[in-house]
KEVO-994919 format. One record per residue: chain; x, y, z of N, C-alpha, C, CB in turn; residue in one letter. Coordinates in Angstrom, 2 decimals, decimal comma. Glycine has a CB too. Example, Ala and Ser with C-alpha at 12.3 -4.5 7.8 and 13.67 -1.06 7.14 Angstrom:
> unit|n_xx|n_yy|n_zz|ca_xx|ca_yy|ca_zz|c_xx|c_yy|c_zz|cb_xx|cb_yy|cb_zz|code
> A|13,19|-5,69|7,80|12,30|-4,50|7,80|13,20|-3,30|7,80|11,31|-4,47|9,05|A
> A|12,85|-2,25|7,08|13,67|-1,06|7,14|12,90|0,03|7,87|14,08|-0,60|5,72|S
***
This chain:
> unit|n_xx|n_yy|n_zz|ca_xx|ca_yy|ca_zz|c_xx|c_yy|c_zz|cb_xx|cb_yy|cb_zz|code
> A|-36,59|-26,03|7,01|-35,85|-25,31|6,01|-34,73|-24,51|6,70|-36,78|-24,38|5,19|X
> A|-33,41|-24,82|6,31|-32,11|-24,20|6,74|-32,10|-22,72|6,17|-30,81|-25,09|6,17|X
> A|-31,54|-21,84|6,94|-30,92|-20,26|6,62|-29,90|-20,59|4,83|-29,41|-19,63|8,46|X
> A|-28,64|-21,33|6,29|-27,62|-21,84|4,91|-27,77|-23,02|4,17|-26,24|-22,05|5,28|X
> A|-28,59|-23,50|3,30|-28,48|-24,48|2,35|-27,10|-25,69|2,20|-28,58|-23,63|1,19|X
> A|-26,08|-24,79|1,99|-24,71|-25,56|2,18|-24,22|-26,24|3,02|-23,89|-25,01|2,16|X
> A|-24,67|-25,77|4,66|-24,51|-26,22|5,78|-25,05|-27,60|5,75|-25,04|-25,39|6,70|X
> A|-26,24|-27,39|5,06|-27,15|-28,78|5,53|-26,60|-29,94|4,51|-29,12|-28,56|5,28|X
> A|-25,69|-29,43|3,72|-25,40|-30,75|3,06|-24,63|-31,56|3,81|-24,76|-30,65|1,83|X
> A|-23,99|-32,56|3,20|-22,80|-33,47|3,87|-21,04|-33,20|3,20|-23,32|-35,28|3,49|X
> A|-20,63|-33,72|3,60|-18,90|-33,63|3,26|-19,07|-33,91|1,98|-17,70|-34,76|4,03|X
> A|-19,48|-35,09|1,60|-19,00|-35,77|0,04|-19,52|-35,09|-0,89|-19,43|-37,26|-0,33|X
> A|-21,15|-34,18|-0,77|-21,96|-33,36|-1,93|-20,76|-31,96|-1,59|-24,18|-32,99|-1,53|X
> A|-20,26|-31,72|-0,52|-19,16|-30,55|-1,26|-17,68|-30,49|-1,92|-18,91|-29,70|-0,36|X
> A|-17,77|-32,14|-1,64|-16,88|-32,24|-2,67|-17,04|-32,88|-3,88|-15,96|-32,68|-2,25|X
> A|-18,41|-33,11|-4,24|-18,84|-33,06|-5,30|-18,74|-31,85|-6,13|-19,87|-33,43|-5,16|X
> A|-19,90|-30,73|-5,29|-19,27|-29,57|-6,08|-18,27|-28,69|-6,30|-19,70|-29,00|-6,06|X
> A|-17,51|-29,09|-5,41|-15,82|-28,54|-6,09|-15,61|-28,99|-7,15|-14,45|-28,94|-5,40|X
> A|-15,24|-30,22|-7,29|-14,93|-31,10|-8,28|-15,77|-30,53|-9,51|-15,26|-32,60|-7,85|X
> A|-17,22|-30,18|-9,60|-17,88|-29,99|-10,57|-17,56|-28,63|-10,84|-19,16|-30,34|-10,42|X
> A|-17,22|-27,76|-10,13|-16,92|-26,14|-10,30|-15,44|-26,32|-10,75|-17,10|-25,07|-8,73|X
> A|-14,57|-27,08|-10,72|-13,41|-27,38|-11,34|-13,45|-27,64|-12,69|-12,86|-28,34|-10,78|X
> A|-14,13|-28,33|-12,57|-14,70|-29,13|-13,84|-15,14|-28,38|-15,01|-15,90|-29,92|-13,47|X
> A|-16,00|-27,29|-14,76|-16,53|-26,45|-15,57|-15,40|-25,37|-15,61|-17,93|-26,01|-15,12|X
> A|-14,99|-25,07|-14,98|-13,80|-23,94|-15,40|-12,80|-24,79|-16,61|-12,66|-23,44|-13,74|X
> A|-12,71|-25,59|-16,35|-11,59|-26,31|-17,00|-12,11|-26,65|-18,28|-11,09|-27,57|-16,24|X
> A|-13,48|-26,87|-18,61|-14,34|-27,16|-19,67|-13,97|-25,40|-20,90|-16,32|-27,43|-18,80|X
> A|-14,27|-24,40|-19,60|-14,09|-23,25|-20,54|-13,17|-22,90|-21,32|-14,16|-22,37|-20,07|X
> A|-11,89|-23,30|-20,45|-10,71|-22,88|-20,87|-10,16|-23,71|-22,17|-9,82|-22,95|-19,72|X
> A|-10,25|-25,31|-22,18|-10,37|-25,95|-22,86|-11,16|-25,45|-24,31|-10,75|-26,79|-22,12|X
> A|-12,38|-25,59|-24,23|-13,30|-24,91|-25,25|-12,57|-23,52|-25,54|-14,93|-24,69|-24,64|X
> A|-12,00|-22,78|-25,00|-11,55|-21,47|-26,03|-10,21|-21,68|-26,29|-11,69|-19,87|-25,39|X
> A|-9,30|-22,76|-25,56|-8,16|-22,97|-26,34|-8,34|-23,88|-27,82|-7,18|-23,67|-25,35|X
> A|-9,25|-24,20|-27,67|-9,71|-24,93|-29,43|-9,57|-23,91|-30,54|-11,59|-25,46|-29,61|X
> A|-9,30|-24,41|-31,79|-9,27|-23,75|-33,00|-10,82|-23,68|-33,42|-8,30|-24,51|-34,06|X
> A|-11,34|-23,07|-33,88|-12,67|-23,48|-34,68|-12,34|-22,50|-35,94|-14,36|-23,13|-33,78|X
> A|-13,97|-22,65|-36,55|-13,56|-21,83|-37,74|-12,76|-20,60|-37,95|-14,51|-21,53|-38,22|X
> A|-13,47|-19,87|-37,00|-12,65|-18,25|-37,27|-11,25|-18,35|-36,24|-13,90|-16,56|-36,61|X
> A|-10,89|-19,37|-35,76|-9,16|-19,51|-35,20|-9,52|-19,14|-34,16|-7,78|-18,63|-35,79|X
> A|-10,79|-19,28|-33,06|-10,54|-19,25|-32,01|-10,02|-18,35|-30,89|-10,14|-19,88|-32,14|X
> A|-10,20|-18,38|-29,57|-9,31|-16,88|-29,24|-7,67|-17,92|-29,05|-10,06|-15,69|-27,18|X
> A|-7,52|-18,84|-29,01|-5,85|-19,17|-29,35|-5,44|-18,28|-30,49|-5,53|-20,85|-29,88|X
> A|-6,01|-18,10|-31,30|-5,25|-17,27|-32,79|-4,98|-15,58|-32,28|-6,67|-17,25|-34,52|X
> A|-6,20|-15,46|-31,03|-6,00|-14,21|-30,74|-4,98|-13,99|-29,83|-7,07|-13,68|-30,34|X
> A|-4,38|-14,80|-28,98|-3,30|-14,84|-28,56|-1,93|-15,51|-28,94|-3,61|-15,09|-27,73|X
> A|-1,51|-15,26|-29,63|-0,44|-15,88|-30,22|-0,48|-16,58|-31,33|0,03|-16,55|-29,51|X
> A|-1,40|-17,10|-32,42|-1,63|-17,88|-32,85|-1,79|-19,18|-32,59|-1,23|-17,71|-33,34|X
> A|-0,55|-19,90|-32,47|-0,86|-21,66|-32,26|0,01|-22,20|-30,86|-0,14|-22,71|-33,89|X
> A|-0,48|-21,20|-30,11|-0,16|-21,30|-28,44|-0,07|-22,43|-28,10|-1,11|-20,76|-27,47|X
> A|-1,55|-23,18|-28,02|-1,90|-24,68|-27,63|-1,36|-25,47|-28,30|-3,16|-25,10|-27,66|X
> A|-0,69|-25,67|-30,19|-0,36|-26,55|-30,45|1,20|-26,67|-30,68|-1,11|-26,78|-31,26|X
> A|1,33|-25,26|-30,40|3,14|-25,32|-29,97|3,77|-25,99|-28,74|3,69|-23,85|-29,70|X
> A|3,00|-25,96|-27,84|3,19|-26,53|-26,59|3,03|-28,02|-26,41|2,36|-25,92|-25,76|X
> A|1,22|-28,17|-26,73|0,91|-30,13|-27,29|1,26|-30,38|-28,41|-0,65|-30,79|-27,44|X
> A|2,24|-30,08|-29,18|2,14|-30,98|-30,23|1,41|-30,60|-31,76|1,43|-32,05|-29,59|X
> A|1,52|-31,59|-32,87|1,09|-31,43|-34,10|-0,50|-32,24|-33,65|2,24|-32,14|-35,39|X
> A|-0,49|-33,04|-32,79|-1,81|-33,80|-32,26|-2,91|-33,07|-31,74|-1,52|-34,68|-31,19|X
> A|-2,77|-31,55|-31,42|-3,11|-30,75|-30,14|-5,22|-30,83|-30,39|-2,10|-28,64|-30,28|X
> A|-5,09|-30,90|-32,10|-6,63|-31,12|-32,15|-7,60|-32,42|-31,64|-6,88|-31,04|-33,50|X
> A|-6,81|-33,34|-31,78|-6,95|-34,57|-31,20|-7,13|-34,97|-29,67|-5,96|-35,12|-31,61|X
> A|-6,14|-34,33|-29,14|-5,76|-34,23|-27,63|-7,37|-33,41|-27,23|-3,98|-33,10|-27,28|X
> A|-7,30|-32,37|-27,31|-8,35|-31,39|-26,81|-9,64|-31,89|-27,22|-8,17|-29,94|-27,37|X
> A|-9,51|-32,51|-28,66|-11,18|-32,88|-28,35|-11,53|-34,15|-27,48|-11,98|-33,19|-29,80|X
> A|-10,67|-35,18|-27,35|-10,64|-36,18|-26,04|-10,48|-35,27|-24,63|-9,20|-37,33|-26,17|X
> A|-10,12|-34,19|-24,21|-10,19|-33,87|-23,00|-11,37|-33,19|-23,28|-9,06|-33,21|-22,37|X
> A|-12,02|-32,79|-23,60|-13,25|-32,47|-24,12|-14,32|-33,01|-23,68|-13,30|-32,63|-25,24|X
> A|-14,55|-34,29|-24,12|-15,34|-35,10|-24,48|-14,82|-36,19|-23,26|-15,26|-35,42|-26,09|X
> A|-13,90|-35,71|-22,48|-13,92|-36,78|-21,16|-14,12|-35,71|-19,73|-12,10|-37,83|-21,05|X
> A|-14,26|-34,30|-20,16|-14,61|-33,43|-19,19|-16,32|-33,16|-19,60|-13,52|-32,03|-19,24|X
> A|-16,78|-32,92|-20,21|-18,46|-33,18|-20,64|-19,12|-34,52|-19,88|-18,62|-33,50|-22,51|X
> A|-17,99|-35,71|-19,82|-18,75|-37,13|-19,25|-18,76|-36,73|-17,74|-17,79|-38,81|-19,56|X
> A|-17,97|-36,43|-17,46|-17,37|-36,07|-15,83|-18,51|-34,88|-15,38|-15,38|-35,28|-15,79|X
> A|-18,19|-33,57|-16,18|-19,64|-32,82|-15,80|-21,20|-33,08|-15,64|-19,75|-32,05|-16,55|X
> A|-21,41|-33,82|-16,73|-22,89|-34,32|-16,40|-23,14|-35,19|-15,39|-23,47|-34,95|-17,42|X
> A|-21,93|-36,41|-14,87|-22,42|-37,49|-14,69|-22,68|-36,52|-13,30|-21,58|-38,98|-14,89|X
> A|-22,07|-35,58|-12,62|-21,79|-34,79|-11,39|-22,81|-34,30|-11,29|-20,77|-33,86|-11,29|X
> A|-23,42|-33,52|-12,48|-24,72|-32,80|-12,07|-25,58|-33,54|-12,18|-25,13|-31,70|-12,71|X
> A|-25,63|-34,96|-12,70|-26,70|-35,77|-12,48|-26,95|-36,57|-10,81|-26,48|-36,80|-13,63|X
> A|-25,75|-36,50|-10,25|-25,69|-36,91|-8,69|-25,79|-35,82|-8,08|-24,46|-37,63|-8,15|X
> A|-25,79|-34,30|-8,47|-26,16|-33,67|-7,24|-27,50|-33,11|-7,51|-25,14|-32,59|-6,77|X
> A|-28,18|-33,36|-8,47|-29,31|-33,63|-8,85|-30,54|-34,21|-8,50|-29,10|-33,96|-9,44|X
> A|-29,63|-36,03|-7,54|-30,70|-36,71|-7,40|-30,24|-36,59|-5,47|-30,79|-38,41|-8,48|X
> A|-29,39|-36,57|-5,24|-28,72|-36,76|-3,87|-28,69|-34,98|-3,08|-26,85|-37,53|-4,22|X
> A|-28,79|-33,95|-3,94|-28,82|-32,63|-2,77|-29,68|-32,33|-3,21|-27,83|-31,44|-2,54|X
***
């Protein structure tokens, strides 16, 4: 049993979890630039911040980056899961 845990991994599991700590930040920000019922904190900043910038599409857009950052997160924590 190692002191540092991290040490004992290899190159590719830390750049796994970069990638996955990227990943999840980017998930957050995403998720609160969304509208939902009560308008979201986009409404609290400016109103329609995100869809002034993307477009009349911007609901569309975000829920595909969404829903292709959720595939990317799991599949990551499912490999450092079985491999660290």
């Amino acid at each position: 049993m190692t002191v540092y845990p991290l040490l004992a991994v290899g190159f590719l599991m830390k750049v796994v979890v970069g990638v996955w700590f990227i990943c999840a930040l980017a998930l957050i920000l995403i998720i609160l630039i969304q509208k939902g019922r009560g308008g979201g904190l986009s409404a609290a900043f400016g109103g329609g911040m995100a869809s002034g910038i993307l477009g009349s599409k911007t609901g569309d857009f975000l829920t595909w980056v969404t829903i292709v950052l959720v595939g990317i997160f799991l599949t990551l924590a499912v490999v450092m899961a079985k491999f660290w």
